[in-house]
C-alpha positions, -999 to +999 in steps of 0.1 A: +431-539+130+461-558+115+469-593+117+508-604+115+516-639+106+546-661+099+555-692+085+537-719+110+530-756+115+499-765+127+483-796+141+451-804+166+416-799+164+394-772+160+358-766+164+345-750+135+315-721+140+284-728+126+270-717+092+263-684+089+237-693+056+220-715+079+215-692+106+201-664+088+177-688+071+165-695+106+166-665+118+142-652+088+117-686+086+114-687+124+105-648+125+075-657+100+063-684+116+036-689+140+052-693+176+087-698+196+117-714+175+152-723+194+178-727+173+207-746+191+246-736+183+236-706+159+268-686+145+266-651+162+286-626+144+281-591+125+264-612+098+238-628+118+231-601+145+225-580+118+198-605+103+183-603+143+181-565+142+162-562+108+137-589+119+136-573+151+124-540+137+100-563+113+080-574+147+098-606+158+110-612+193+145-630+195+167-634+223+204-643+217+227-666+235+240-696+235+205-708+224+182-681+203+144-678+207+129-663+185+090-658+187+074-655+157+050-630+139+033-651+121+032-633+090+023-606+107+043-580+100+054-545+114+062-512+095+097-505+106+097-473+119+134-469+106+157-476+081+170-507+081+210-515+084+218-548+067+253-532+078+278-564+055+250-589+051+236-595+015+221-625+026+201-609+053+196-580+025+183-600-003+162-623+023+142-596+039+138-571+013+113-601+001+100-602+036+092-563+033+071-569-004+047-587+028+039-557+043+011-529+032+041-502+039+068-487+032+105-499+041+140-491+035+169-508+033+210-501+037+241-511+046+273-502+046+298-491+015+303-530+004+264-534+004+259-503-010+280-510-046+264-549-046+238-556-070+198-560-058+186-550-094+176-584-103+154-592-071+137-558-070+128-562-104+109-593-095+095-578-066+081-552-087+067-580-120+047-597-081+031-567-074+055-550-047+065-515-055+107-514-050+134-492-063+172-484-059+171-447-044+204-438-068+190-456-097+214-482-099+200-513-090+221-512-054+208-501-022+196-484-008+167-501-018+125-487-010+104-512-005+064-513-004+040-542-009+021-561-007+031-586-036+004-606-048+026-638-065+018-645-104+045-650-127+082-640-125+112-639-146+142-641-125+178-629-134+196-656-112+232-653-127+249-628-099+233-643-067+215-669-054+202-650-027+173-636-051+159-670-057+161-677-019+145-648-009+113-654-034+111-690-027+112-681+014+092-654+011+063-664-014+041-693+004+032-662+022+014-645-003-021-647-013-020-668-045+005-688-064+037-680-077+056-693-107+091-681-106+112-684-142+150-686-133+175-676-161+212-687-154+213-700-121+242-696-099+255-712-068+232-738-070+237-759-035+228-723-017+194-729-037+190-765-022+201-751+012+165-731+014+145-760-001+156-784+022+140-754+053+108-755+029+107-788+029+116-791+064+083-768+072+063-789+046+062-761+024+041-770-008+060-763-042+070-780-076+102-776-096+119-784-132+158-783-121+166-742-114+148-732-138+115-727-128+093-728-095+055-731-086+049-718-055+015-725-035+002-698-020-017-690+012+008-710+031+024-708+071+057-715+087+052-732+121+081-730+149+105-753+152+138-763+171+167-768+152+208-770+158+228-754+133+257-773+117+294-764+114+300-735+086+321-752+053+328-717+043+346-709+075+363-745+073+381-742+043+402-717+052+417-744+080+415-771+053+437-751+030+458-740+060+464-777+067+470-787+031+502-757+023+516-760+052+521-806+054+503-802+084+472-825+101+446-812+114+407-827+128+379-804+119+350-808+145+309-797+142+306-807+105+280-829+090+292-840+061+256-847+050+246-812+050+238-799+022+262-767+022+281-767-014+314-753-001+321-789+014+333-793-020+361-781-007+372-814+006+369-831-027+392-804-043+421-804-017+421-844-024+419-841-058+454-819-052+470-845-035+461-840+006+445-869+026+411-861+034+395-884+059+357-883+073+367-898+110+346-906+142+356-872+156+353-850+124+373-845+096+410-849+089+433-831+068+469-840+059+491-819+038+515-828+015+526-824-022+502-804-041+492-804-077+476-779-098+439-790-114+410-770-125+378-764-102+346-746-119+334-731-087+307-718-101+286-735-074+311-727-047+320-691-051+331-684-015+356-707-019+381-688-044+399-668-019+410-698-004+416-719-031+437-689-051+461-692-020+464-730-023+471-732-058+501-709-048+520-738-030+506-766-058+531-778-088+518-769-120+488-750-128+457-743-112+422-727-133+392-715-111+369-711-136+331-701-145+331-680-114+323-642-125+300-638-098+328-639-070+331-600-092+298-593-075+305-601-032+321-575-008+344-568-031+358-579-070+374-609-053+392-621-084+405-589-085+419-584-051+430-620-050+452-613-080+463-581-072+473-591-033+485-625-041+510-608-066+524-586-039+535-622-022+552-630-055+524-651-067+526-659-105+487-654-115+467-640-141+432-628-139+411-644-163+370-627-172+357-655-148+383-671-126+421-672-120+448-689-135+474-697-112+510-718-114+524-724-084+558-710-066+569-701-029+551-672-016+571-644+005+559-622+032+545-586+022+524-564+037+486-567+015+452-555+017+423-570+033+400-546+012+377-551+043+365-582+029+360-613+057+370-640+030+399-620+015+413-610+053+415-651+060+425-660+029+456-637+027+463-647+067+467-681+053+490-676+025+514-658+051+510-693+073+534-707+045+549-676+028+588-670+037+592-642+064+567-623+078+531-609+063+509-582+077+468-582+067+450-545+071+411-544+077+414-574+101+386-565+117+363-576+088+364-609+102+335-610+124+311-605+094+315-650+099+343-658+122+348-637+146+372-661+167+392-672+136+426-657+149+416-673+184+414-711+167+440-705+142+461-695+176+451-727+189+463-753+168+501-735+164+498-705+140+520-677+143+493-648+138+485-620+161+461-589+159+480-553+154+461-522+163 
């Protein structure tokens, strides 16, 4: 699928879908946990159904709609009695390959080509140093990935520096186990997704101790107990309407976002006010207004998911813009500092790739026909640039949006941009 934009002016509100990091932590914490969970206003898309299927085939009963139920195993665990398709998902990846170190058996774990060339070498290596047996089938530290516990906890050294989804998957994964853990983190990266999980542990009352990111203590012998929960608005998904807003001098009210949640990508808002747009926390939502942008620097070293977006803004800013400190945005679906510059430079972008960022001076954009690289991020991002590019811009591998927002063309519609889908 292609999408086709042109220059557009937007205004209205939108209801932003909720997080898909949120819903696939509990999707995974309600599935070990000791009776039913609802979980209100949960994102479904390829992302999360996928984290439904693996738990499924792990022994957990969920029922999707507008509310799921999910009833719990309790920690007790099934043998899947097939591979299991993460299909895009590194979260769900990452998060139940340390749910599979809990079970006396053999399981197996891939996805599709994107998952497939993404790093897991750091997280089976600590599986292995707890007692688990794992190992990448080709040897390179990627899936597919065999897994077989049961880990017994003890000490750890964890690599954290390419994901955060390693640490999250030990520190969800570990009060299960029979005896303490002690996790040692080197080089921590994207550390709000970190707090994200230990706010669900300490939502459960999970028992741990902590020095900064650098090391855990984990008690074991522990249990999740069911719970009902609604899941808040995704910032990831928002800031690509945020920036939209912001190129194109336009207002727009963002609804279903708590602005207290602890999601790091709502550091989004800070940075397009820092640029020069109005940013306003109102009774209804949030409000964005547009206007004359200036370039700045952003270490998004805790926000990684937002350089795709934030590349294309800096486009339409005056002066320079530096997204640094951010080499593991090298490491997601695809090398997205690479592919940012490389498609943004078909548009007429002036932008230089730098080790661990972009460096970017800002100039009109004009319409061109780019590459998607089947990457959900890089697909939005590239739709937005065309929302204030001259003439007319066409984005292949559309379909990669449903991995988190499957209706984004549908809302974008909605508040006045000229995009449509292409077969």
């Amino acid at each position: 699928m292609k999408l086709v934009i042109e220059k557009s002016k937007l205004g209205g509100q939108v209801l932003i879908p909720a997080s898909k990091s949120h819903t696939i932590r509990a999707v995974a914490i309600a599935s070990l946990a000791h009776g039913t969970s609802f979980l209100r206003n949960p994102l479904s898309s390829s992302d999360t159904l996928a984290a439904v299927d693996v738990y499924r085939r792990l022994g957990a009963d969920i029922t999707t709609g507008n509310e799921w139920i999910v009833k719990g195993t309790g920690a007790k665990l099934n043998i899947p009695d097939d591979i299991l398709n993460v299909a895009n998902s590194g979260t769900t990846l990452h998060i139940s390959m340390g749910t599979a170190a809990l079970i006396d058996g053999y399981s197996v774990f891939t996805g599709d080509s994107q998952i497939r060339s993404r790093p897991s070498g750091p997280l089976v290596d600590a599986l292995n140093q707890l007692g688990a047996q794992a190992f990448s089938t080709r040897g390179n530290g990627c899936p597919p990935v065999v897994i077989r516990g049961r880990m017994q906890g003890g000490k750890v050294n964890l690599d954290g520096s390419k994901s955060s989804q390693y640490l999250t998957s030990l520190l969800i994964n570990c009060p299960l186990v029979s005896s303490d853990t002690e996790i040692f983190v080197s080089n921590a990266v994207e550390t709000p997704y970190i707090e994200m999980t230990l706010g669900w542990l300490d939502e459960q009352g999970i028992r741990y101790e902590r020095e900064g990111f650098e090391r855990f203590r984990i008690q074991g012998g522990q249990e999740y107990r069911a719970f009902e929960k609604g899941i808040p608005g995704d910032f990831s998904s928002a800031a690509f309407f945020l920036c939209a807003a912001a190129i194109t001098s336009s207002e727009l009210t963002l609804l279903g976002l708590d602005i207290n949640d602890s999601q790091g990508d709502k550091a989004v808002l800070d940075m397009l006010s820092k640029m020069g747009a109005e940013v306003q926390v109102v009774q209804e939502g949030i409000c964005i207004r547009g206007g004359d942008l200036q370039g700045k620097e952003f270490d998004l070293n805790a926000t990684p998911d937002l350089l795709p977006a934030m590349a294309v803004t800096a486009c339409f800013a005056h002066g320079t813009t530096r997204l640094v400190n951010v080499s593991q945005a090298r490491h997601k679906e695809t090398d997205r500092i690479r592919v940012m510059c490389e498609e943004l430079s078909k548009m007429g972008a002036e932008i230089k790739e730098l080790p661990d960022g972009l460096e970017i001076v800002g100039r009109p954009l004009h319409g061109a026909v780019v590459n998607g690289h089947s990457d959900h991020r890089v697909v939005m991002a590239l739709a937005v640039a065309g929302l204030a590019a001259e003439g007319e811009t066409e984005v292949d591998t559309a379909e990669a949006v449903s991995v988190t927002f499957p209706n984004f063309v549908e809302l974008m519609r909605a508040v006045g941009a000229n995009i449509i889908k292409k077969a």
